[in-house]
VOGU-3710 file (C-alpha; in Angstrom, 3 decimals, decimal comma):
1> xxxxxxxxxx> -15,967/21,099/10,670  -14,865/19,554/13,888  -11,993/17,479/14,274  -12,649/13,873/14,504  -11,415/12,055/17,842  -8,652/9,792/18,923  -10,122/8,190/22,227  -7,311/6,774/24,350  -8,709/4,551/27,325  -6,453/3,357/30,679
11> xxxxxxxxxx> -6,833/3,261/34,008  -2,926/3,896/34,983  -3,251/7,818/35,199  0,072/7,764/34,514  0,174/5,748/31,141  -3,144/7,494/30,327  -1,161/10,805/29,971  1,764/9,604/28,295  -0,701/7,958/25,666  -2,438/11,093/25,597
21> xxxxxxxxxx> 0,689/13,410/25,264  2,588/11,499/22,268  -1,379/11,327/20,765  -1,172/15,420/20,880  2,182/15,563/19,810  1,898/13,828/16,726  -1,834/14,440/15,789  -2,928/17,325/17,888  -3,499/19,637/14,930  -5,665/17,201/12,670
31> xxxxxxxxxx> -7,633/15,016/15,536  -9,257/16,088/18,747  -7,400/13,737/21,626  -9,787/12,605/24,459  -9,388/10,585/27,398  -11,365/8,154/29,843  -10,216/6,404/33,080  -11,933/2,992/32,475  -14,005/1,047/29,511  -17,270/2,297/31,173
41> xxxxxxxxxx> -16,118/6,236/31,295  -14,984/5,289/27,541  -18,223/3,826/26,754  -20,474/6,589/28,059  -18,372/9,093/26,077  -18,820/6,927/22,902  -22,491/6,999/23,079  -22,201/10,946/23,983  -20,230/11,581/20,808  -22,300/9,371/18,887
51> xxxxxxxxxx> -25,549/11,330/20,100  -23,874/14,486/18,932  -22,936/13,472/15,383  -19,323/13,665/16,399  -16,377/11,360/14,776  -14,453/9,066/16,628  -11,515/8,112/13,733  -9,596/5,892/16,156  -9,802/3,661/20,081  -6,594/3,204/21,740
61> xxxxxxxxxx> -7,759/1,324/24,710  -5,685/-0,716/27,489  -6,243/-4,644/28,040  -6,171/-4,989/32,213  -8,864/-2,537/33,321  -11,219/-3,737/36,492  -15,266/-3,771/35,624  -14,258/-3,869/31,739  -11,779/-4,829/29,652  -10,615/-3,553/27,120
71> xxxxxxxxxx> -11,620/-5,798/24,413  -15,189/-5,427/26,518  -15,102/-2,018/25,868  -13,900/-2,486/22,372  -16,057/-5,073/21,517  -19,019/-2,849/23,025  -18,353/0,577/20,847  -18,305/-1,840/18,002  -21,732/-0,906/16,724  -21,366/2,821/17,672
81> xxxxxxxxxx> -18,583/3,446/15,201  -18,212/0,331/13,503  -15,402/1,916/10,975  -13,336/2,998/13,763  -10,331/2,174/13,769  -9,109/-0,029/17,021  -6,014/-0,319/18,780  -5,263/-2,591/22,359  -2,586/-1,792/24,636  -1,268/-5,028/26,061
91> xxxxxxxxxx> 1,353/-6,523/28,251  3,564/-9,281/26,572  1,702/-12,077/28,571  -1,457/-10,893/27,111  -0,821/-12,421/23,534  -4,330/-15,272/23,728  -6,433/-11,639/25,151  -4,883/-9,632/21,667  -5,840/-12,770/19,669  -9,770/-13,129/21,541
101> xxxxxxxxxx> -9,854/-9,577/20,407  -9,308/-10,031/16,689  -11,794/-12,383/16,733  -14,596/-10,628/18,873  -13,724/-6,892/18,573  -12,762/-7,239/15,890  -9,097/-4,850/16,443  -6,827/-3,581/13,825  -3,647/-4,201/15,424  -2,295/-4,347/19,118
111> xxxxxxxxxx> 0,468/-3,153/20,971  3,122/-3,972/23,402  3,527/-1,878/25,960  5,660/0,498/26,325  5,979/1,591/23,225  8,933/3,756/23,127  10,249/5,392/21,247  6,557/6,290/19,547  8,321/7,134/16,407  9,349/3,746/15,370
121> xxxxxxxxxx> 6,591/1,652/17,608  3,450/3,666/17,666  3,370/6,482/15,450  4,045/4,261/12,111  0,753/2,007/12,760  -1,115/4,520/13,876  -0,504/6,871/10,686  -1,980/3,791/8,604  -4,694/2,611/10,291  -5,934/6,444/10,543
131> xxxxxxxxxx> -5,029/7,229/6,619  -7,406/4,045/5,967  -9,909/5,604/8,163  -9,864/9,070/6,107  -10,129/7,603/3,334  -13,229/5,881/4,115  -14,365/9,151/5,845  -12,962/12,047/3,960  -16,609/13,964/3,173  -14,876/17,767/2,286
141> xxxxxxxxxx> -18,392/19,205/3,626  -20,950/17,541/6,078  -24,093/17,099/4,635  -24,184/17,074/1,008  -27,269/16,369/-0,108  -28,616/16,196/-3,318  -32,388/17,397/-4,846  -33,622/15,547/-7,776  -36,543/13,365/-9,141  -35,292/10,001/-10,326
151> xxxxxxxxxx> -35,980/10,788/-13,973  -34,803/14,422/-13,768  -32,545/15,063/-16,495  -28,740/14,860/-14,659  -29,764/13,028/-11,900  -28,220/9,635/-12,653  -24,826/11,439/-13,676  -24,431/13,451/-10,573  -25,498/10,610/-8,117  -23,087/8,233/-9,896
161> xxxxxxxxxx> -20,350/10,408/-10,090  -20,676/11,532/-6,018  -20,731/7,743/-5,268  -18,018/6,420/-7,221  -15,978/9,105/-5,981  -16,617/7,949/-2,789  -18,664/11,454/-1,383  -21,100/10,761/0,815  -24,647/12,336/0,051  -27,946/11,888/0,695
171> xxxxxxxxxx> -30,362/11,784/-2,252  -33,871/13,971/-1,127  -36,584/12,872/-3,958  -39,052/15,319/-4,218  -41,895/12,642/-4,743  -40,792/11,096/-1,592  -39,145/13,655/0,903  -41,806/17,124/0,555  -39,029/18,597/2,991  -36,958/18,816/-0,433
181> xxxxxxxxxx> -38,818/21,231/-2,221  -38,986/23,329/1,153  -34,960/23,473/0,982  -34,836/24,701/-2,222  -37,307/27,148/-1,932  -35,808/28,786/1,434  -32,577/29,229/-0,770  -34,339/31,045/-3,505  -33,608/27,843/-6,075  -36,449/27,329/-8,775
191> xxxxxxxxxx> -37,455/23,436/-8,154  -38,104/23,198/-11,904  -33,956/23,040/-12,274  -33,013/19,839/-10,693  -30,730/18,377/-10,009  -29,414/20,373/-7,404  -26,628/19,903/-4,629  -26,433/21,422/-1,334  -23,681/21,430/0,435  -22,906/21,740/4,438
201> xxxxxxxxxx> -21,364/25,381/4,135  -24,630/26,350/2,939  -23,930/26,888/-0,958  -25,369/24,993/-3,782  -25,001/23,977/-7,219  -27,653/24,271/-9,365  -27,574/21,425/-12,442  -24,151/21,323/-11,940  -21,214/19,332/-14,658  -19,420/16,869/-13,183
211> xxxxxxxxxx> -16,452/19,592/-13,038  -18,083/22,436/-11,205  -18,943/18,846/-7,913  -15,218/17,639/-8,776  -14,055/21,338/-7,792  -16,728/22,239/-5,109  -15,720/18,667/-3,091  -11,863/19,396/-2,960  -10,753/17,154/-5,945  -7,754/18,022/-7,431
221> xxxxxxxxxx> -8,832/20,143/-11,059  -4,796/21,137/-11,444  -1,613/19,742/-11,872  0,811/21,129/-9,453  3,772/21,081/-11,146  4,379/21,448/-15,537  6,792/18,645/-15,791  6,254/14,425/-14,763  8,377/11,661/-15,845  5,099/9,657/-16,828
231> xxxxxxxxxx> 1,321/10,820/-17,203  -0,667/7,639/-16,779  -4,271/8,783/-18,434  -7,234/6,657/-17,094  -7,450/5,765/-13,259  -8,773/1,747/-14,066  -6,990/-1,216/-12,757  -4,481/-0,538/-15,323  -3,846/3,073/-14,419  -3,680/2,668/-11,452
241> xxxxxxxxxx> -1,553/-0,446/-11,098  1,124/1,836/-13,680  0,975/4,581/-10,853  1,758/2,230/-8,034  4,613/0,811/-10,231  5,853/4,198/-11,035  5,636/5,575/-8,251  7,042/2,835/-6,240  9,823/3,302/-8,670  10,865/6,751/-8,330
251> xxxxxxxxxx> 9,130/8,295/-11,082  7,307/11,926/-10,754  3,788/10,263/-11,867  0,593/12,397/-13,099  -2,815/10,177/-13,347  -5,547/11,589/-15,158  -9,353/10,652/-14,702  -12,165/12,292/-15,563  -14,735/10,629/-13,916  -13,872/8,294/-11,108
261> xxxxxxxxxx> -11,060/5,905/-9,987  -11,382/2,368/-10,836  -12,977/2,681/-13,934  -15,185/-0,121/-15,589  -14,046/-2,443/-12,577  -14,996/0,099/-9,807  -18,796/-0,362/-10,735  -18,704/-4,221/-10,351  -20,869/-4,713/-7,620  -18,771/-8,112/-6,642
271> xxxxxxxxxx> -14,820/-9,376/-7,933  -15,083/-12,905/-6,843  -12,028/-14,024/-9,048  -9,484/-11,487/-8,323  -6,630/-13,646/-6,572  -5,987/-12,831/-2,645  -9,442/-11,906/-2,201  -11,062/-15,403/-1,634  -14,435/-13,862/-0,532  -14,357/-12,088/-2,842
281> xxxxxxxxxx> -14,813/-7,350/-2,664  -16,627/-5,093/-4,548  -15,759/-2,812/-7,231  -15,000/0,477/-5,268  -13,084/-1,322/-2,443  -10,682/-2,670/-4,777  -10,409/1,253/-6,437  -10,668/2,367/-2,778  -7,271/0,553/-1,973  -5,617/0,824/-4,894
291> xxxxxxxxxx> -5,992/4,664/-5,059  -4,370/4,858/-1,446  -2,111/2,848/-2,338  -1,303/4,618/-5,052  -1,088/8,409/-3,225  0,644/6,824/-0,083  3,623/6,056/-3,261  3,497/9,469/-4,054  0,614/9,681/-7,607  -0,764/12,493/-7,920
301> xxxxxxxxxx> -4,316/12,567/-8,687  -5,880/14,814/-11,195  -9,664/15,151/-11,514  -9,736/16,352/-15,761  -10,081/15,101/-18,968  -7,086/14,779/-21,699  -8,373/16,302/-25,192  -4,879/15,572/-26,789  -1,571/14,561/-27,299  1,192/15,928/-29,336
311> xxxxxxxxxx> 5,247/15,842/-29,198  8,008/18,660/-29,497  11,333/18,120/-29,362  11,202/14,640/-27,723  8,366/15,848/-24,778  4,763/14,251/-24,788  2,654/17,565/-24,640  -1,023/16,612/-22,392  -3,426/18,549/-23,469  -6,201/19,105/-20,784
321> xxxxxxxxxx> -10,548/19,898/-21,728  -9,659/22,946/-19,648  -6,249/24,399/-21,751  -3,848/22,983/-19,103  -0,638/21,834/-21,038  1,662/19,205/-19,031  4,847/17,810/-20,658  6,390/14,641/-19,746  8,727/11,927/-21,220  6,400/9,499/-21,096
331> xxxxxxxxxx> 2,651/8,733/-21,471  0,612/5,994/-20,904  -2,650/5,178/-22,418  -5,352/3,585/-19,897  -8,569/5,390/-20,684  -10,392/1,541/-20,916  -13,480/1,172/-22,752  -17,350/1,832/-22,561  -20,125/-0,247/-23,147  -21,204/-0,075/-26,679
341> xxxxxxxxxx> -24,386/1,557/-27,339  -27,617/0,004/-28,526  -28,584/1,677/-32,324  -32,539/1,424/-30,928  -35,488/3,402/-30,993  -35,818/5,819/-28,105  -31,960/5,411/-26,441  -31,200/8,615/-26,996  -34,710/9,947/-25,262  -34,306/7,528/-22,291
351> xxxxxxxxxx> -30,426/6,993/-21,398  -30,110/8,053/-17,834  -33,755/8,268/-17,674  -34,246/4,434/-16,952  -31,618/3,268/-19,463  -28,392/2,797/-18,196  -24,848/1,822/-18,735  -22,984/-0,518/-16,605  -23,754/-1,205/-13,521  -25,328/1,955/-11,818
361> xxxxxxxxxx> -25,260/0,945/-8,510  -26,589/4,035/-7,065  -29,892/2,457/-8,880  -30,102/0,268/-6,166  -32,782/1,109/-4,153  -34,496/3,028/-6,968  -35,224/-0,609/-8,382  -36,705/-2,005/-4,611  -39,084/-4,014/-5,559  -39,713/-3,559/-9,082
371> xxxxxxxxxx> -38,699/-5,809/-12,312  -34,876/-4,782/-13,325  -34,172/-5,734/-17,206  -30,452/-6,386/-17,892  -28,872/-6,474/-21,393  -25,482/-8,972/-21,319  -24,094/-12,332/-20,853  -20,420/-11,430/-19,897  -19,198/-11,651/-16,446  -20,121/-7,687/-15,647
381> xxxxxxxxxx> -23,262/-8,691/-16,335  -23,665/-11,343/-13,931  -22,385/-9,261/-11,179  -24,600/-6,890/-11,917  -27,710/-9,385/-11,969  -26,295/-10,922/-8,245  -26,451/-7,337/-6,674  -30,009/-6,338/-8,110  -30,953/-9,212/-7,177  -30,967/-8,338/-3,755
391> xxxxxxxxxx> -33,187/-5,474/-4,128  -35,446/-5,882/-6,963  -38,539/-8,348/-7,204  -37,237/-10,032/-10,058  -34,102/-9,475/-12,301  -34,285/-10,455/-16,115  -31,287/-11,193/-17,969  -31,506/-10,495/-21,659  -28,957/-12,639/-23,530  -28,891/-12,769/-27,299
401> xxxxxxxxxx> -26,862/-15,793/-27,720  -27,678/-19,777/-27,058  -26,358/-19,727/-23,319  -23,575/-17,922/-20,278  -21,370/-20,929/-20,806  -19,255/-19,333/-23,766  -18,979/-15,653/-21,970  -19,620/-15,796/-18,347  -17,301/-17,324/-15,627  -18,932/-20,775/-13,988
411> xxxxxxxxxx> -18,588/-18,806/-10,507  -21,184/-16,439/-11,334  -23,452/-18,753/-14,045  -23,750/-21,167/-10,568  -24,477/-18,244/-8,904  -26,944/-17,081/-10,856  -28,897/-20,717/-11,263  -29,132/-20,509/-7,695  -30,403/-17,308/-7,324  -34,700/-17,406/-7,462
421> xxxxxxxxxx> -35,402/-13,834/-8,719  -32,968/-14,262/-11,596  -34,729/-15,415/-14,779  -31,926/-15,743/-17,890  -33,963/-15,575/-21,057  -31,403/-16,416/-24,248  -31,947/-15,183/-28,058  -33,760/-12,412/-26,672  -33,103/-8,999/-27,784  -34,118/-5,051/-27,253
431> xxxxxxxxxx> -35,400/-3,892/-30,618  -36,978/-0,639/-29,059  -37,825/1,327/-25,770  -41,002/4,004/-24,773  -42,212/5,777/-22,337  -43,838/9,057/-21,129  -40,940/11,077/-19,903  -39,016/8,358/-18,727  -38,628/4,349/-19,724  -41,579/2,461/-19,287
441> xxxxxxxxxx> -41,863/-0,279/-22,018  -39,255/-2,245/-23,453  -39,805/-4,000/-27,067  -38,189/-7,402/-27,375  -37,393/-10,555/-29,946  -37,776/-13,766/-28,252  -37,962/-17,334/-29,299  -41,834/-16,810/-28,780  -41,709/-14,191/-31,327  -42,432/-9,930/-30,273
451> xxxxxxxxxx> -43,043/-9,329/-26,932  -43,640/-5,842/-25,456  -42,698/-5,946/-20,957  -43,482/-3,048/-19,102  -40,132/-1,537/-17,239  -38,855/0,986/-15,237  -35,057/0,459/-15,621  -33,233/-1,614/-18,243  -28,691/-1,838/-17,432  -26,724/-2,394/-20,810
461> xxxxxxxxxx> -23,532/-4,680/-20,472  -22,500/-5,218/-24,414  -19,518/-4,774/-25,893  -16,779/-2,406/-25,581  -16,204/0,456/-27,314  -12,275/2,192/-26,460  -12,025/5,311/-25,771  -10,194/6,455/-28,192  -10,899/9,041/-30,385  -9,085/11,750/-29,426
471> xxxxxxxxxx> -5,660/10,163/-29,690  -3,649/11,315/-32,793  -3,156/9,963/-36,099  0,023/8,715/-35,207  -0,605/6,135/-32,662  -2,093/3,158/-34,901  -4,981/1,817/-33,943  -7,163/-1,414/-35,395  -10,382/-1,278/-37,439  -12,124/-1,044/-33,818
481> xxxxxxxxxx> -10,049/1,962/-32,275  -8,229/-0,513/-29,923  -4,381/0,517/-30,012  -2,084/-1,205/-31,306  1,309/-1,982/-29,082  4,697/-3,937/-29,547  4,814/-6,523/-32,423  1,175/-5,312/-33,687  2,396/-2,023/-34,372  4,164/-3,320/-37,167
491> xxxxxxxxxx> 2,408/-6,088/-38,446  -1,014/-4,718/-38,486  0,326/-1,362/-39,469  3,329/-1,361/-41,627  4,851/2,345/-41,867  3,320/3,666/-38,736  6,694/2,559/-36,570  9,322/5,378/-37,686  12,497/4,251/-35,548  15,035/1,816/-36,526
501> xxxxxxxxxx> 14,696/-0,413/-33,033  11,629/-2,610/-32,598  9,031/-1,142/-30,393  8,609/-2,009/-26,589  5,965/-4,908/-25,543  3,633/-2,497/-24,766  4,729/0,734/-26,937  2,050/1,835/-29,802  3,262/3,578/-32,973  4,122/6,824/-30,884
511> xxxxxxxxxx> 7,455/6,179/-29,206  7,287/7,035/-25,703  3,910/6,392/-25,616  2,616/3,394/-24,290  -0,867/1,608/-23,620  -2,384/-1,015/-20,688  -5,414/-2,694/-19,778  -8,873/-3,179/-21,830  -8,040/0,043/-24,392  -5,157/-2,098/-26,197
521> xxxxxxxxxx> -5,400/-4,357/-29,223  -5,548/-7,639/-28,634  -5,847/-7,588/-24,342  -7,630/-9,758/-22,073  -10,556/-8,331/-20,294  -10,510/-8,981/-17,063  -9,512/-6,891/-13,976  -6,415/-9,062/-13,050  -4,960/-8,716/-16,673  -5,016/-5,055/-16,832
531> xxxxxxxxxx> -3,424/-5,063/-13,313  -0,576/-7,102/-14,699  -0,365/-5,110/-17,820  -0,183/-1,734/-16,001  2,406/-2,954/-13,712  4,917/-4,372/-16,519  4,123/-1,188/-19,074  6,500/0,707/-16,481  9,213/-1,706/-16,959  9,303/-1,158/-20,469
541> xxxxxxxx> 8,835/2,876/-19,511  12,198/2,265/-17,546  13,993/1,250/-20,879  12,736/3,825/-22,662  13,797/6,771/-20,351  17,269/5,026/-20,389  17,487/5,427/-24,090  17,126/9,242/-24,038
//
């Protein structure tokens, strides 16, 4: 894979290679450094690059150049490389040109000149800006592309799991692209065993788990060392607010996700309500920043699913779906919850093919133009509706109570009433679904009495069902499998709390083991509250450790 490119622009030969020598020295082995004399010599080999497929990570371009500036020139590669990252070289009196280019270039940062020593002036905002950029960029192999008919069994799981892991890939349908089938066949791969995923090194995975793509893309399958201070399991807002904390804090912290970082949040197609944010982001930004946040602190990330937990001799024991064992002193429980399931006719037959959980974003342009059904009248829902909306001919959401007010956010039910293609229909439920290999009716209860609607896809937001079945007996849990922690430990279940102190705020039955965000008895859901929760559960870790 080539190295992506640092493009440093100035027309003092002299600065030029200084910029370009303390460039090499610092990134020479992980970026390819490149020079032009002048914002047009920049420009042309912009449009060069961007001809040949190349990656330009990062523009370091000077201010005073004659014929273009450097916020010309910046402002001018803009649409070339939009997520470029892009840095101006300026003299002190240049402040109002730095400022113009915020607004119009739309920079990064700027820089005095000189900016000696590099090591405290120019290395430390470069490192960020271009760790931002990787993360944004960081495709393992070029080209993945993946072969499957929308309704092939596996084809909503591996798309899914590819984009809320951030992998770029391009989906080749069959019915749409005949090129696909032509692939396949020149690699000798029967086109009746989709999906498949090729990958730019020339190898391919043939209905592949979840697992075998985790491994193939470069995500981490094994812990690197036996021994953490805390295992946080579940990578949602609350996991991954715990492995900032801990991390920040000096503790040797393991998180554990099967799936995809962010959790239930990371498929929200819009957070309008999450406080800093007044425009509001999406799901996978706010997972996308929190997980580098998180790995710049020092978490380690591991891509597997925890079977069990058991203690010996005061250690929490992780047991790992693959046989990996990891001890640690402490444990926290963030696994979050899933949509409950609808007891129905036909979900089992139709559940990724046109039946989905949550949001499914990567449903998107599957749904252009077509009716999209939604089940739901909690806030997830209504994001969900807002970004169908946008692609669909008209989105129906199917809400068994009276009305939004009593579960839905006034943000998003204003929203919503303003939105054309959005029809709300109240005490209207699924009873059933059909179809011929993949969903195609839908069988509903209205105030009008039965009513059968033709569909293609029908999104499920009910409920919320913890994941929690494969803790042990001997963390308590209520009637609902949501864990009990702190006070409710003992008053909802007297005996299960063996130690003569009271347990911590956020400590279940188990000591040492504690629980955040949606999975806990009693919790608020919302994004923001399991943020909070995470972050506090490692004060309470802190005590803890300094009892043993």
């Amino acid at each position: 894979m080539a190295k992506p490119i640092l493009l440093a622009v100035d027309d003092d030969t002299s600065v030029l290679e200084a910029v370009v020598q303390d460039l090499r020295r610092q990134y020479g082995q992980r970026y390819r450094i490149v020079r032009a004399a002048s914002g047009g010599a920049a420009l042309d080999i912009s449009t060069q690059l961007k001809e040949r497929g190349e990656a330009i990570a990062l523009f370091l371009s000077d201010q005073r150049m004659p014929g273009m500036t450097g916020v010309d020139f910046l402002q001018k590669a803009l649409p070339l490389y939009p997520d470029a990252k892009r840095v101006l070289l300026t003299a002190y009196a240049d402040t109002e040109a730095a400022i113009q280019a915020i607004n119009a270039a739309k920079i990064h940062y700027y820089l005095n000149k000189p900016w000696d020593p590099p090591e405290e002036k120019l290395y430390p905002v470069l490192d960020d800006l271009l760790q931002a950029w990787n993360e944004g960029y960081k495709p393992p192999y070029e080209g993945i592309q993946v072969v499957s008919a929308r309704w092939a069994a596996g084809d909503h799981e591996v798309r899914n799991y590819l984009a809320r892991n951030l992998i770029p890939f391009k989906w080749l349908n069959p019915e749409q692209s005949p090129d696909a089938l032509d692939l396949l066949k020149a690699k000798g791969i029967d086109d009746a065993k989709l999906p498949v995923v090729l990958f730019g090194d020339g190898t391919a995975l043939v209905q592949p788990t979840t697992s075998q793509i985790a491994e193939k893309v470069g995500l981490r399958t094994q812990a690197q060392q036996e021994y953490y201070d805390v295992v946080v399991i579940g990578a949602g807002p609350a996991g991954l607010a715990a492995g900032v904390y801990g991390a920040s804090e000096g503790l040797k912290t393991l998180l554990v996700e099967p799936f995809a970082v962010g959790g239930q949040a990371g498929s929200s197609s819009r957070i309008e309500n999450y406080l800093g944010f007044p425009e509001g982001l999406s799901g996978d930004e706010l997972a996308k920043r929190s997980y580098l946040q998180a790995q710049r602190l020092g978490v380690e990330f591991l891509t597997n699913r925890v079977t069990a937990i058991r203690t010996e001799n005061g250690y929490h024991l992780v047991e790992m779906q693959d046989g990996c064992v990891i001890t640690c002193r402490v444990c926290l429980v963030a696994t979050g919850v899933d949509y409950c399931r609808l007891d129905i006719p036909g979900e089992q037959q139709f559940s990724g093919a046109g039946l989905f959980y949550g949001a499914a974003l990567t449903e998107s342009n599957s749904c252009a133009n077509e009716e999209v059904y939604l089940v739901g009248g909690a806030n997830s829902a209504g994001q969900a509706a807002m970004h169908f909306a946008r692609h669909a001919s008209k989105v129906h959401m199917l809400v068994r109570g009276e009305s939004l007010e009593s579960s839905m956010s006034k943000y998003l039910i204003d929203q919503i009433a303003r939105t054309p293609n959005i029809v709300v229909e109240t005490r209207t439920e699924v009873v059933a679904v059909s179809g011929d290999g993949h969903l195609e009716c839908l069988s509903l209860t209205t105030p009008r009495g039965p009513e059968v609607r033709k569909a293609n896809s029908l999104f499920i937001f009910i409920g919320a069902a913890p994941k929690t079945s494969w803790l042990p007996d001997a963390i308590a849990c209520d009637s609902k499998g949501f864990v009990l922690a702190g006070p409710d430990v003992k008053s909802k279940s007297p005996g299960s709390w063996k130690l003569e102190r009271e347990p911590y705020l956020l400590e279940t039955s188990l000591p040492g083991i504690f629980v955040a965000g949606d999975v806990r008895h009693g919790s608020v859901k919302r994004c923001a509250s399991a943020v909070g929760e995470g972050s506090i559960a490692i004060q309470f870790v802190h005590q803890y450790l300094a009892t043993l």
